[in-house]
TIZASE-333364 format. One record per residue (C-alpha): residue number from 1; chain; x, y, z. Coordinates in nm, 4 decimals. Each point is the difference from the previous one (the first is absolute). Layout:
BEGIN
ATOM     n   chain          X          Y          Z
ATOM   NUM       A          X          Y          Z
...
***
This chain:
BEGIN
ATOM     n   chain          X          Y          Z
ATOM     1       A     3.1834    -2.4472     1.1822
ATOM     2       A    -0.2754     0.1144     0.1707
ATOM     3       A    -0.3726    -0.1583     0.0167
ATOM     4       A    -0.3321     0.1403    -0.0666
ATOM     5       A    -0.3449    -0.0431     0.1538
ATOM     6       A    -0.2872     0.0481    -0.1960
ATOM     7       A    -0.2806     0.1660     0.2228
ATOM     8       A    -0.3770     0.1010    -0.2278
ATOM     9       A    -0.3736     0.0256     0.0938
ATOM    10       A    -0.2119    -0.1677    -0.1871
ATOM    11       A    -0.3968     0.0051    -0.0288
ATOM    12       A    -0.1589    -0.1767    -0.2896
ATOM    13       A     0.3111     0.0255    -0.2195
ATOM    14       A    -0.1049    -0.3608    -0.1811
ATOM    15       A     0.0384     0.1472    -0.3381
ATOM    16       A     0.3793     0.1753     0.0476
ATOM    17       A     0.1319    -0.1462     0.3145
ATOM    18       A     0.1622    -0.3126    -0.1606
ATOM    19       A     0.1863     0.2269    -0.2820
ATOM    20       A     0.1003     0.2443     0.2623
ATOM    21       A     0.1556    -0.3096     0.2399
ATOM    22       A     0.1567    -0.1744    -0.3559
ATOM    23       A     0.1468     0.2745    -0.0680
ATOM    24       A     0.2212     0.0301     0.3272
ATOM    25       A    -0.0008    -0.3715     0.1159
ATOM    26       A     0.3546    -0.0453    -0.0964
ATOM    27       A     0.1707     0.3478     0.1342
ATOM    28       A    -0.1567     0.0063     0.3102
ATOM    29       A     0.0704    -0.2404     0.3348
ATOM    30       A    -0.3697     0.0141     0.1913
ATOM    31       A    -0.2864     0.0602    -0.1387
ATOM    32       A    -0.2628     0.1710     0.2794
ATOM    33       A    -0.3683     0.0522    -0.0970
ATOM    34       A    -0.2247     0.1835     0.2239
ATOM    35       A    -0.3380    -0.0304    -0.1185
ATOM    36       A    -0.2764     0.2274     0.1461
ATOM    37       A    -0.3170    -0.1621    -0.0723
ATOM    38       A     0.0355    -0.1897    -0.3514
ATOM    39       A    -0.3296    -0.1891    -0.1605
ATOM    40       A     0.1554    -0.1214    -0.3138
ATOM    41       A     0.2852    -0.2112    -0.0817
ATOM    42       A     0.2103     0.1974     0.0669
ATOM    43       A     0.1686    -0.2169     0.3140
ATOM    44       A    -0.0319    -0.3202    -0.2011
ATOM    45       A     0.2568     0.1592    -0.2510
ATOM    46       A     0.2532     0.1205     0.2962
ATOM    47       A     0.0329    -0.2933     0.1471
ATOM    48       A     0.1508    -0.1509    -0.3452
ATOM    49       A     0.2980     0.2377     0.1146
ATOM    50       A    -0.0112     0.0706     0.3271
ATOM    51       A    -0.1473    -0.1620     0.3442
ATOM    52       A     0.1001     0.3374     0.2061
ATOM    53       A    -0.3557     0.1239    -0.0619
ATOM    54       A    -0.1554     0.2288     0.2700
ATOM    55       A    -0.3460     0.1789     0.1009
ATOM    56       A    -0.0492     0.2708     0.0907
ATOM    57       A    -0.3938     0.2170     0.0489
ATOM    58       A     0.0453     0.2718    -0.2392
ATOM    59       A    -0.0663     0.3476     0.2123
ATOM    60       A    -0.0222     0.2117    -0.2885
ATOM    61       A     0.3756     0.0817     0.0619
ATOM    62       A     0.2388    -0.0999    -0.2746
ATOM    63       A     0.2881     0.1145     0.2359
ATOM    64       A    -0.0971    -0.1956     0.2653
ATOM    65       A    -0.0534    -0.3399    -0.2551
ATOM    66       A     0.3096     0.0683    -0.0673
ATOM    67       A     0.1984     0.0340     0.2817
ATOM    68       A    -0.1067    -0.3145     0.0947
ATOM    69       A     0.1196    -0.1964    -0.3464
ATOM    70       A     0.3535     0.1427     0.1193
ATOM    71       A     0.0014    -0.1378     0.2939
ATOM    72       A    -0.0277    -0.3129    -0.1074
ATOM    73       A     0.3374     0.0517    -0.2342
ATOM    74       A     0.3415    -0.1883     0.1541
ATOM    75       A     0.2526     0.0940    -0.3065
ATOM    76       A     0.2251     0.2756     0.0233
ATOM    77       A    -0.2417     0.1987    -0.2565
ATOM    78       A    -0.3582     0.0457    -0.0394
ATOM    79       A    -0.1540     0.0510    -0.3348
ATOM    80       A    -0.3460     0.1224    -0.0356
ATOM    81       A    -0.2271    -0.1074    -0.3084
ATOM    82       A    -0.3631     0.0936    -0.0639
ATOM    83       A    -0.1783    -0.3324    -0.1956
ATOM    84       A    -0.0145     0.1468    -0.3300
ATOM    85       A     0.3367     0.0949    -0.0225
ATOM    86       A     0.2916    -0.1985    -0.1610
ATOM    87       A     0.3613    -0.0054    -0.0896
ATOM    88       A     0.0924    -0.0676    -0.3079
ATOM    89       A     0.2572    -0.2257    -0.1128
ATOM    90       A     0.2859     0.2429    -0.0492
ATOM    91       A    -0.1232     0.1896     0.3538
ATOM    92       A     0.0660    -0.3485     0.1970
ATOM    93       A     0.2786    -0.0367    -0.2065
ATOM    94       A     0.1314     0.3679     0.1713
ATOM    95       A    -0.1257    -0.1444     0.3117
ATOM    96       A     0.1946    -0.2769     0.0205
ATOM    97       A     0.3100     0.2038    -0.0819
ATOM    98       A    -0.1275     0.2390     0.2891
ATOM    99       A     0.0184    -0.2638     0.2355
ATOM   100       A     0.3749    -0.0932    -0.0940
ATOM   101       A     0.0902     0.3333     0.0590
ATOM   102       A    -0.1735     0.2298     0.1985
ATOM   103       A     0.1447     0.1827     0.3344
ATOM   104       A    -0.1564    -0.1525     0.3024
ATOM   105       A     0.0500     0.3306     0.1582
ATOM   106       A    -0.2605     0.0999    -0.2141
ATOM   107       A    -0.3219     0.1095     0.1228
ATOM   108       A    -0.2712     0.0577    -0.2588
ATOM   109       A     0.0370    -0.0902    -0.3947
ATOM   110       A    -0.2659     0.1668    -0.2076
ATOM   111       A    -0.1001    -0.1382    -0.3634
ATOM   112       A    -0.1977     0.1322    -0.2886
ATOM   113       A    -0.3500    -0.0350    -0.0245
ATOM   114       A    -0.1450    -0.0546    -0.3334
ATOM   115       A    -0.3525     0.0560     0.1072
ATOM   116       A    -0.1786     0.0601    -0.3353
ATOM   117       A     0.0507    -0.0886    -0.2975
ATOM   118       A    -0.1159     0.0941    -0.3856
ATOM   119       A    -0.1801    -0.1749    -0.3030
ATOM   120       A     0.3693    -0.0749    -0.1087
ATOM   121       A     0.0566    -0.1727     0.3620
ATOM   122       A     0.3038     0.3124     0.0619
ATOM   123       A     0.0019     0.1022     0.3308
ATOM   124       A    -0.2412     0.3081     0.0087
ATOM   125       A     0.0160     0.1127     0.3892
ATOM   126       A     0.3368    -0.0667     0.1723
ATOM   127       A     0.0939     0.1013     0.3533
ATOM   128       A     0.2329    -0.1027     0.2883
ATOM   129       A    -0.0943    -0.1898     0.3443
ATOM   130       A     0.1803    -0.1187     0.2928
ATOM   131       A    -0.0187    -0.3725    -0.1081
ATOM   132       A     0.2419    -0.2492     0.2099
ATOM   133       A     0.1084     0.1303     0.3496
ATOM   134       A     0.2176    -0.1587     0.2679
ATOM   135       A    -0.1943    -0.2049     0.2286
ATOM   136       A     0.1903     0.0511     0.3829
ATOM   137       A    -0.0869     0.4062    -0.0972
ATOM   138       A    -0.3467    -0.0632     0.0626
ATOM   139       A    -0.1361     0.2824    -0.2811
ATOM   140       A    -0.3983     0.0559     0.1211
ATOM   141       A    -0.2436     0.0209    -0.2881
ATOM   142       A    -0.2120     0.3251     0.0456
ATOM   143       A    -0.3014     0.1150    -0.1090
ATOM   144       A    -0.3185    -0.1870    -0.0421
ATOM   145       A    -0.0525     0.0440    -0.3285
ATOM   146       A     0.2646     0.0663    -0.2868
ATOM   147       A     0.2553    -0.1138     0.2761
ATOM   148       A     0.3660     0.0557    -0.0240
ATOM   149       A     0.3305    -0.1064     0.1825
ATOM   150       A     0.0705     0.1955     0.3246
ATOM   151       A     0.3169     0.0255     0.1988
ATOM   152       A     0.3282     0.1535    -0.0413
ATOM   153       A     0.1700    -0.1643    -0.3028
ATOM   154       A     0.3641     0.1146     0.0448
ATOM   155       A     0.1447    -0.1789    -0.3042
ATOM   156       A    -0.2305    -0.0232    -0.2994
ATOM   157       A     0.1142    -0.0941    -0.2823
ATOM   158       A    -0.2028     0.0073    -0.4175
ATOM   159       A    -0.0235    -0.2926    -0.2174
ATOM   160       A    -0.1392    -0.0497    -0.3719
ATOM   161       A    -0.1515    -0.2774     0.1022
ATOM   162       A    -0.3472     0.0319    -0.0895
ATOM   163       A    -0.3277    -0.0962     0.1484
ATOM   164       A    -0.2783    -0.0588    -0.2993
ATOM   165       A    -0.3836     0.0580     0.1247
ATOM   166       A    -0.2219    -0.2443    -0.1758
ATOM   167       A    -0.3329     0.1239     0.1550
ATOM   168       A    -0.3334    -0.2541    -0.1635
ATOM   169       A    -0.2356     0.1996     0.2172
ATOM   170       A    -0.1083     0.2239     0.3490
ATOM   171       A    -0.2210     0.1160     0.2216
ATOM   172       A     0.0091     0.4292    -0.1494
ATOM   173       A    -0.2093     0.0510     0.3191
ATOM   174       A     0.1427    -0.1736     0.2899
ATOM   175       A     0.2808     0.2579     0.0306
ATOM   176       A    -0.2670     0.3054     0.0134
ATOM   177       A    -0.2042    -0.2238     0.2420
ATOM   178       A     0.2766    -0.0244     0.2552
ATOM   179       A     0.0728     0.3491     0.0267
ATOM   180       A    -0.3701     0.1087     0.0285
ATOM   181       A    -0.0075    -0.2778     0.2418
ATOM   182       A     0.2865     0.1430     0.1846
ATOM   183       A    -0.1049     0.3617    -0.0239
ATOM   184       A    -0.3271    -0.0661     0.1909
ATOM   185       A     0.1954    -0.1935     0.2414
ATOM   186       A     0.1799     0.3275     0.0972
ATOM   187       A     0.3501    -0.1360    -0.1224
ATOM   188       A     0.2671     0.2881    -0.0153
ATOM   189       A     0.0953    -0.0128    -0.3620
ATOM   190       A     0.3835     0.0790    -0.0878
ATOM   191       A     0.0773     0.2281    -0.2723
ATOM   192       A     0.1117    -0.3201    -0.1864
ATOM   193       A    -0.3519    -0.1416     0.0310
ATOM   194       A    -0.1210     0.3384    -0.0559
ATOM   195       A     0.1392    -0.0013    -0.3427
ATOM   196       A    -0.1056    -0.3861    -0.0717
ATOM   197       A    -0.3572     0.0757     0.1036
ATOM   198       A     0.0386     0.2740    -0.2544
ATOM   199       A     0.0990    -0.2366    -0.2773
ATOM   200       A    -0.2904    -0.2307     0.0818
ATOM   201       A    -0.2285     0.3022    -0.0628
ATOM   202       A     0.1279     0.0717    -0.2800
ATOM   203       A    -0.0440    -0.3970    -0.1411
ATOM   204       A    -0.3136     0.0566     0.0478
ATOM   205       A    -0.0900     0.3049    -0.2117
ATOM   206       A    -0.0755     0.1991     0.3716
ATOM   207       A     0.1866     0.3177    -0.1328
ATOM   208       A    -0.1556     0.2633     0.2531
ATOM   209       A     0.0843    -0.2349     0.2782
ATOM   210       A     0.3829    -0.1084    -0.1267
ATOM   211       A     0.0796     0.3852    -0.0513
ATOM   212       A    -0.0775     0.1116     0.3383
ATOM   213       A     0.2066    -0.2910     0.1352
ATOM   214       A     0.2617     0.0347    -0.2526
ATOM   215       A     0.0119     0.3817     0.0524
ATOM   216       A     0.0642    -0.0594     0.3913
ATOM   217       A     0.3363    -0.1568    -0.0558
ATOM   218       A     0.1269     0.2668    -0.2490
ATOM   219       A     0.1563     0.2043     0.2958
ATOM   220       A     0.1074    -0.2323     0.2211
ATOM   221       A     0.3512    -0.2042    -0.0062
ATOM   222       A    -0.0121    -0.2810    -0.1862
ATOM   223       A     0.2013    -0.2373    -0.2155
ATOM   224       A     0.0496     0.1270    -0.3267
ATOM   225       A    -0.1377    -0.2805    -0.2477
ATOM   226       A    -0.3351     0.0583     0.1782
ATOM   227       A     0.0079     0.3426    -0.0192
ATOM   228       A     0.0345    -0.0237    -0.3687
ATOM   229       A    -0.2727    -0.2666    -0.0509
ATOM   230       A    -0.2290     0.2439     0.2034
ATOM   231       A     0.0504     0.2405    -0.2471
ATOM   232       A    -0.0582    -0.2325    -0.3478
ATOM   233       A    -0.3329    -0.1356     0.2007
ATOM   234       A    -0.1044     0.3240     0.1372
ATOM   235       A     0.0892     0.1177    -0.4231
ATOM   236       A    -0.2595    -0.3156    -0.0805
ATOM   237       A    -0.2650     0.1201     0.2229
ATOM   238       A     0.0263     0.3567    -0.0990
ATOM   239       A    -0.0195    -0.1384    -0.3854
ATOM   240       A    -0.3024    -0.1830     0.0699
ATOM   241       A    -0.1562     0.2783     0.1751
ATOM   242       A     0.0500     0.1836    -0.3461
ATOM   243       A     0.2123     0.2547     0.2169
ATOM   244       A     0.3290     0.0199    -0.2502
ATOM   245       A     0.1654     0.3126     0.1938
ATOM   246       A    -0.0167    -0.2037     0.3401
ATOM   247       A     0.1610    -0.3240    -0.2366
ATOM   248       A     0.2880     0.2121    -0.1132
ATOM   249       A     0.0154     0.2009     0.2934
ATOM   250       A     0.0391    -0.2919     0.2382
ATOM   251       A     0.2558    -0.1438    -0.2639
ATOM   252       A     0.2727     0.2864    -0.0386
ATOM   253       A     0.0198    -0.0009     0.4252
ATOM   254       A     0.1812    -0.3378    -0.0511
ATOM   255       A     0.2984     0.1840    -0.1959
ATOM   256       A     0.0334     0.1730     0.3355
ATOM   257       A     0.0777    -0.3431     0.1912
ATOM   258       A     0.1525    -0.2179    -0.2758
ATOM   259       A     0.1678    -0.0192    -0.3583
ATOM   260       A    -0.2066    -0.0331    -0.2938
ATOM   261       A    -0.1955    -0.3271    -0.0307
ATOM   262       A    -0.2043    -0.1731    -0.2517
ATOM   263       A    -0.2530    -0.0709     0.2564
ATOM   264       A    -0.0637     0.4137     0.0534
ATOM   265       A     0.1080     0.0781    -0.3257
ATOM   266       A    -0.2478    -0.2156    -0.2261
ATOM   267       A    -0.3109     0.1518     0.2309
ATOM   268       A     0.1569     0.2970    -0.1097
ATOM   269       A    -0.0191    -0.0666    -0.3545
ATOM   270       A    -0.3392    -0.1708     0.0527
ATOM   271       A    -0.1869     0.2970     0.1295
ATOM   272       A     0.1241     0.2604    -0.2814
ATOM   273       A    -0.0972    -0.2687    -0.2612
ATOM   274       A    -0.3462    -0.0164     0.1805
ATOM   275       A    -0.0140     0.4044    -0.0239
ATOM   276       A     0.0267    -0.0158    -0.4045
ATOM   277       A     0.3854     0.1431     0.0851
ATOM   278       A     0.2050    -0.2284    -0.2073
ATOM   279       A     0.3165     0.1832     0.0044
ATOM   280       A     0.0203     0.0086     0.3690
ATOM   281       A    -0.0744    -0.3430    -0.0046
ATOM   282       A     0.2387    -0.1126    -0.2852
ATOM   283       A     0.2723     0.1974     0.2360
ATOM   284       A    -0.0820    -0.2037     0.3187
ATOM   285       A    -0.0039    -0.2914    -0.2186
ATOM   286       A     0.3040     0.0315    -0.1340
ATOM   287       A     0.1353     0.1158     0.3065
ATOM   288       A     0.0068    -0.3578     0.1714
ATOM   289       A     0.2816    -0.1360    -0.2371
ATOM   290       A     0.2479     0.2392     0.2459
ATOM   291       A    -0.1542    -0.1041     0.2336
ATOM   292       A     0.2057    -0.2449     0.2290
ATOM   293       A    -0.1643    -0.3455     0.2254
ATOM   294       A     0.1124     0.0382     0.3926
ATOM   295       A     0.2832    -0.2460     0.0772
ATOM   296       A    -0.0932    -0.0866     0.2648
ATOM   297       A    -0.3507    -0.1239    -0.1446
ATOM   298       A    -0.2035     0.0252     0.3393
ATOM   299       A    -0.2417     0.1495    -0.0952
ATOM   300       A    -0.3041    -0.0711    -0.2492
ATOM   301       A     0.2000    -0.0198    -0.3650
ATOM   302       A    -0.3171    -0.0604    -0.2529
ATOM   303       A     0.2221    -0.1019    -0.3016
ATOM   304       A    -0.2679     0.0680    -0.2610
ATOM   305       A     0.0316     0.3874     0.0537
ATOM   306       A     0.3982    -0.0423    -0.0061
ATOM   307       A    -0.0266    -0.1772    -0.2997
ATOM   308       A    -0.2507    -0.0545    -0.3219
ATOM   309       A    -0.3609     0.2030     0.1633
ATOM   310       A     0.1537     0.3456    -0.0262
ATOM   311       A     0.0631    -0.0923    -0.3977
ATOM   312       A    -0.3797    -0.0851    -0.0914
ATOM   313       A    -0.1032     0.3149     0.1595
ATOM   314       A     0.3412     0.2213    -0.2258
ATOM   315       A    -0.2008    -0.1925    -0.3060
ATOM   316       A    -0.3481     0.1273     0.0878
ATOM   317       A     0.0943     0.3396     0.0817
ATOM   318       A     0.2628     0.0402    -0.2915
ATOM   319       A    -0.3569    -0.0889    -0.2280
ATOM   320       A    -0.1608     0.2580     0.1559
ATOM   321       A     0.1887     0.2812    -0.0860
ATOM   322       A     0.0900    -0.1819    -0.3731
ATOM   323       A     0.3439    -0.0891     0.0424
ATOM   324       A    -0.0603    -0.3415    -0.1278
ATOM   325       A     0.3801    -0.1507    -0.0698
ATOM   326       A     0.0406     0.0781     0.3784
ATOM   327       A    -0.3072    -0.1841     0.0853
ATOM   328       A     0.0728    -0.3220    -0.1851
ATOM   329       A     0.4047     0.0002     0.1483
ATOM   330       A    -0.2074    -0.0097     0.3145
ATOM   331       A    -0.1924    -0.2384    -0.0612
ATOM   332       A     0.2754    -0.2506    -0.1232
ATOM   333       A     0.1623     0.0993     0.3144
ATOM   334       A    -0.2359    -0.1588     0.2076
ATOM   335       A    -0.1005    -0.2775    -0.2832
ATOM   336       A     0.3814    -0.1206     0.0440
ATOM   337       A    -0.0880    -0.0258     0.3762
ATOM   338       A    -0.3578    -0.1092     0.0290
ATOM   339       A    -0.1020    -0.1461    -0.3376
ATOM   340       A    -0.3062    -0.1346     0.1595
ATOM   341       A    -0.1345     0.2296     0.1609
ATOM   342       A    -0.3587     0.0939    -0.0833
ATOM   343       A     0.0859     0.4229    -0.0515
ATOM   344       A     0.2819    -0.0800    -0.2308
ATOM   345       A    -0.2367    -0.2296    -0.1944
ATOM   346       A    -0.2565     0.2366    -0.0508
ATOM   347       A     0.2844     0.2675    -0.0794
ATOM   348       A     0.1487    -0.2315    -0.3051
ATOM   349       A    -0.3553    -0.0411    -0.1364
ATOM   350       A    -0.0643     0.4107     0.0576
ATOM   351       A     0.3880    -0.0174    -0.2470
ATOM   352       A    -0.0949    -0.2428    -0.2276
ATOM   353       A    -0.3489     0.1717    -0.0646
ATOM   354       A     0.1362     0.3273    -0.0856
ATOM   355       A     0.2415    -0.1655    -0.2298
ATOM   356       A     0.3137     0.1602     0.1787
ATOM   357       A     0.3183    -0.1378    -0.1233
ATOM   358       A     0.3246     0.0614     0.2326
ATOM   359       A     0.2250     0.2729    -0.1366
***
């Protein structure tokens, strides 16, 4: 059976750290905490689990934060954590099983990521990452911000073990503030930062400024699932710029790289809707039920537009042009699947006011 090392940085974490380290305390065999600069209580709560607590004078480097938490891992495995992420109980349950099991010629394993979630608590953004690696391979951490595993992983394997993200709150500018930082510094920026700078411009409503970055990384070679993302963000700024043709423009170039995807395919609909079209829309609508998810899930997979979003907007735009039965077998569609939501609601009321009884 092989052993795990828990390895996280921490910085004022008091109000998710001790769910996070809960959560894992009985599947993992060393907890390390590196903090980098804490104020709260946050150390007062590690040390209930763990006395391998470390400092380390945060750089405004994620990567290099955490190269250093690995370091301090003896186990054959190293498993990363951020503090307001946990595993639930059937995840450790997988973990444990894992642990029985797995190869030890193994390199990297990578898990789900359940990063968002709805009103309903369902996952509502899923995507993989490189989660537990094999200590003696001494995989680097790159990139300063929105850092990632490094190194030649010959034998990766893909579990369903899943990672939930239980973010209580953040900084929404200390990720912008870096790169500027980093920019005036003269730092050489990689197209992977490239595109991350681009997403942080895009956070924060700078549309002009995220399409000219976004737009520089349309021709070059990179990996896929950030191609297409460029292409539903560069679709958002377009949208709010009022330019439609750009939005759907930008949008059909991704059926040159990829298979139809909800993610492209909704924007799609979205933009028609916006021009008064509603058949065109109704057809991308429509269109997502063929549509298939990625197996591989490595990219961004926004489950909302796979599954009950694209129905609320079939039951608007079936309204529009009168086809009312339609409309309402829409909107039970996505009643079935989000009863709470507030659009589905207000669509009931809208049925219920018009005295529309279901044929």
């Amino acid at each position: 059976m092989i052993t795990i090392s828990l390895c996280m940085i921490v910085k004022n974490e008091e109000d998710v750290i001790g769910n996070c380290l809960e959560s894992v305390k009985d599947v993992v065999d060393e907890i390390n905490i590196v903090d980098t600069g804490s104020t709260d209580k946050t150390l007062d709560i590690v040390r209930k689990y763990t006395d391998r607590i470390y400092h380390f004078k945060w750089i405004d480097d994620f990567a290099a934060a955490r190269n250093y938490s690995f370091e301090k891992a003896t186990k054959d495995y190293v498993l990363w954590l951020d503090a307001d992420d946990v595993l639930l109980k059937g995840d450790v349950e997988k973990l444990k099983k894992l642990k029985k099991t797995l190869n030890i010629d193994v390199d990297c394993v990578t898990f789900l990521y359940n990063y968002a979630q709805d009103s309903e608590g369902n996952p509502a953004l899923i995507f993989r990452r490189e989660r537990l690696v094999k200590r003696e391979r001494k995989f680097p951490w790159v990139g300063f911000i929105h850092e990632y595993i490094g190194g030649d992983k010959n034998y990766t394997i893909d579990e369903d073990i899943v990672v939930t993200h239980k973010r209580i709150h953040g900084d929404s500018d200390r990720n912008l503030n870096i790169y500027n930082k980093k920019l005036k510094e003269g730092a050489k920026f990689s197209n992977r930062d490239i595109y991350y700078y681009g997403k942080e411009l895009y956070y924060h409503g700078m549309h002009d400024e995220a399409i000219k970055t976004f737009n520089r990384l349309l021709s070059v070679p990179i990996w896929i699932e950030e191609k297409i993302d460029i292409i539903c963000k560069l679709s958002d700024c377009y949208g709010a710029k009022d330019n439609k043709e750009k939005s759907i423009n930008v949008l059909l170039s991704a059926f040159e790289i990829a298979p139809p995807r909800a993610e492209i395919i909704y924007r799609l609909g979205q933009n028609y809707e916006m021009l008064g079209r509603y058949y065109e829309a109704i057809y991308w609508y429509e269109s997502i039920q063929n549509a298939k998810v990625p197996d591989d899930r490595a990219g961004f997979i926004y489950q909302e537009l796979w599954s009950w979003k694209p129905y609320i907007q079939l039951c608007v735009c079936y309204n529009r042009i009168g086809d009312i039965d339609k409309a309402y077998m829409y909107h039970e569609k996505a009643k079935s699947l989000q009863p709470n939501n507030e659009c589905v609601i207000q669509n009931s009321k809208f049925f219920e006011s018009i005295g529309y009884t279901q044929k």
